[in-house]
ZAMARGU-4260 file (C-alpha; in steps of 0.2 Angstrom, whole numbers, plus 5000, padded with zeros to 4 digits):
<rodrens>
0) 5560/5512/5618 | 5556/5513/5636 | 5540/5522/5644 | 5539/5540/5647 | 5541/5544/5665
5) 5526/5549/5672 | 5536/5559/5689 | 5527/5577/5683 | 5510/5583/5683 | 5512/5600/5671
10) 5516/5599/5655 | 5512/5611/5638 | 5512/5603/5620 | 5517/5615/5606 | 5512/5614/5588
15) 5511/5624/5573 | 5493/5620/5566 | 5477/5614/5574 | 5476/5598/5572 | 5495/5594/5572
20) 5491/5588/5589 | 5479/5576/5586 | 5488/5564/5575 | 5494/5555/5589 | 5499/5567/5603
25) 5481/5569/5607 | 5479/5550/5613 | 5494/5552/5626 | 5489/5567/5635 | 5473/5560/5637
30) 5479/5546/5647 | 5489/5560/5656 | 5474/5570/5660 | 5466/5556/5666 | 5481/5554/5679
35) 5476/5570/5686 | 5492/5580/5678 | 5491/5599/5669 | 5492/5600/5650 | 5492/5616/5642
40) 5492/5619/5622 | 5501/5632/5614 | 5497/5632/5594 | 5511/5644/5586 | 5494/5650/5571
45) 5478/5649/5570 | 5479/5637/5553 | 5471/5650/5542 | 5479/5647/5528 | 5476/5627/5529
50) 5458/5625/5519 | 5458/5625/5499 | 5448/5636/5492 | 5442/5644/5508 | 5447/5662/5514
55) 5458/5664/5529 | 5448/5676/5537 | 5434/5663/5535 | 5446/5648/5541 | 5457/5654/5556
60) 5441/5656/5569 | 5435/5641/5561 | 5452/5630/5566 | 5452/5640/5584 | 5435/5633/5589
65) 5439/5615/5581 | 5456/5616/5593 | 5446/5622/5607 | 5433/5608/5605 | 5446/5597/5601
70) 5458/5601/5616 | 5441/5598/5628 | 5440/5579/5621 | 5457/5573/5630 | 5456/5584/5645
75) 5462/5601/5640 | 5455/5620/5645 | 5471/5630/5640 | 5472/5633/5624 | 5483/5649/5616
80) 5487/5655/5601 | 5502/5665/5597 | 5496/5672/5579 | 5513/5669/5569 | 5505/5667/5552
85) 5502/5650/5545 | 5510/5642/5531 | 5526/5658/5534 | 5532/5653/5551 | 5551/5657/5554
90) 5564/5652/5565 | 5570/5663/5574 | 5572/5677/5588 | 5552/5683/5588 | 5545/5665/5589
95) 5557/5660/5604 | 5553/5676/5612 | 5533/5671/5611 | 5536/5652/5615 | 5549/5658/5629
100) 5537/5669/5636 | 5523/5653/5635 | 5532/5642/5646 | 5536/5656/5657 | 5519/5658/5661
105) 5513/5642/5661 | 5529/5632/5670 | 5530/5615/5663 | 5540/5601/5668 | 5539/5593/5652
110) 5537/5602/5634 | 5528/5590/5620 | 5528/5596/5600 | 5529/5586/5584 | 5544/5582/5573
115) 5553/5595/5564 | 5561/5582/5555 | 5565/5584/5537 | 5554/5571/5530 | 5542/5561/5538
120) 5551/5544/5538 | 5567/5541/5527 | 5554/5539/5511 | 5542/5549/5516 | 5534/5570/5510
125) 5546/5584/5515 | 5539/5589/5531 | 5529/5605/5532 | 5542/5621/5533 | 5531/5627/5549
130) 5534/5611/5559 | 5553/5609/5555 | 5554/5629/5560 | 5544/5628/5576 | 5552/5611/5583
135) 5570/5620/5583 | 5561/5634/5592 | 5552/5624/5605 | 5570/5616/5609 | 5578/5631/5609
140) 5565/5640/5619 | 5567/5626/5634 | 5586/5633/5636 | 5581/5650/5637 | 5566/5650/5648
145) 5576/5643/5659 | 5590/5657/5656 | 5584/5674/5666 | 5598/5682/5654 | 5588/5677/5640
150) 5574/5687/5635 | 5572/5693/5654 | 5557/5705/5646 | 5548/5688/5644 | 5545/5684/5663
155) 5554/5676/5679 | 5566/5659/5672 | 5557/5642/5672 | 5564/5631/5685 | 5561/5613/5683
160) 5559/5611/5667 | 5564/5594/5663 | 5563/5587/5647 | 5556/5590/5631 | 5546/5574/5620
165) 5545/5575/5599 | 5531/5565/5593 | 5531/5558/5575 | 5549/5557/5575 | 5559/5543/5564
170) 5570/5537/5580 | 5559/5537/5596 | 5569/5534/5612 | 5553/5533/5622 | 5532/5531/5622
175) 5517/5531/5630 | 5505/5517/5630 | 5486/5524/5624 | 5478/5507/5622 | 5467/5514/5635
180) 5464/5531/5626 | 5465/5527/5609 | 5446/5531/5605 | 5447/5549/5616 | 5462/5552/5603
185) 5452/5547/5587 | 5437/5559/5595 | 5450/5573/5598 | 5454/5571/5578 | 5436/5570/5573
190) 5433/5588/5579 | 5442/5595/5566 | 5430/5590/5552 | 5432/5604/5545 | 5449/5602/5540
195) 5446/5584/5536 | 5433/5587/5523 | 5446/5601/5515 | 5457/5588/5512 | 5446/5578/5500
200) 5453/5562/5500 | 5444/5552/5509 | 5453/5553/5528 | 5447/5540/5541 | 5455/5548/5559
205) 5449/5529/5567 | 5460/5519/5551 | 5475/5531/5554 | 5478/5530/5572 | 5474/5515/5576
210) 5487/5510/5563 | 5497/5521/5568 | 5498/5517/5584 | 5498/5498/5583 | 5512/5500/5574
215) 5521/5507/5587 | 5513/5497/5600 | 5521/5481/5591 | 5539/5490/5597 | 5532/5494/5614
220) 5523/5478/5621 | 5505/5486/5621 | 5492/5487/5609 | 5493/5506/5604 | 5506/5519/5609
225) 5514/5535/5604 | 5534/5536/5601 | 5543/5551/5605 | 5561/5556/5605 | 5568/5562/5622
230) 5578/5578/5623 | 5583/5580/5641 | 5582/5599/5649 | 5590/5596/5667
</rodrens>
């Protein structure tokens, strides 16, 4: 793995849920905040339908606000939601349109999301459907935000845009060291305690990143770090 190059100073990280983010990415773009560089969030759905047992009409402003809150730990103001429903995202031509359209407005030299991989790691759960659909999207929507041809109804063609980052992925090319934001990460994951407690089973956000990233940071020469897979966009 080698660092992530740091040569930008906007960027806009792209996730299905809330909270998708924090598992990691959170930690990074907090030490990118801290540099003084432009991270946006754009969340594909609101995460209504991520609670047991609790409605979604009751659960999606619930999430919004724990993003929100979230987002502000590591440095964060923008925040949008694109309201594709949760738990039945799909790939295809509405969802590129709307993360086309995102990156239009906002401009970023680098686009961050989380892996769409089939499973996470070779032994691992079948990753969520939503995640493996809106990864393929996020690629996809880098080439044609950049394309005027392409959804021209969607605003002026990104210029600039450099490369796209996957977190979470199985066969990182590259990472960011968070040894020293490692504790803004696991205070960006503790706003959604919400979610947490829905999951009843005992989650410690500080156990799982630190893990988590001292894993990695054993691969990168640091204490803690993210990996990420490169996908250049030039």
């Amino acid at each position: 793995m080698q660092p992530i190059p740091e040569d930008w100073s906007r960027a806009v990280a792209v996730a299905a849920h809330p909270d998708d983010l924090e598992y990691g990415v959170a930690a990074a773009v907090a030490r990118w905040t801290g540099q003084g560089k432009h991270v946006s969030y754009v969340l594909a759905s609101r995460g209504e339908a991520g609670i047991a047992g609790k409605h979604p009409d009751e659960v999606g402003p619930l999430r919004v606000a724990e993003q929100r809150r979230s987002a502000a730990v590591v440095g964060v103001s923008d925040v949008e939601f694109l309201d594709h429903p949760d738990g039945l995202l799909e790939y295809g031509l509405p969802l590129r349109r709307d993360l086309t359209a995102a990156f239009r407005r906002l401009r970023p030299e680098v686009v961050i999301t989380v892996s769409f991989d089939l499973t996470w790691g070779e032994k691992g759960p079948v990753n969520h459907s939503d995640h493996r659909a809106l990864g393929l999207a996020v690629l996809d929507a880098c080439r044609d935000a950049a394309n005027e041809w392409v959804f021209p109804e969607a605003g002026p063609k990104v210029t600039g845009l450099k490369d796209a980052y996957v977190a979470a992925t199985g066969d990182p090319t590259h990472f960011a060291d968070v040894s020293e934001t490692i504790n803004a990460g696991v205070a960006s994951l503790r706003e959604h305690q919400a979610y947490i407690d829905g999951l009843d089973n005992g989650f410690e956000p500080d156990d799982f990143l630190r893990n988590m990233t001292g894993y990695v940071g054993l691969g990168a020469g640091c204490d803690y770090a993210v990996g990420f897979r490169r996908y250049p966009m030039g």
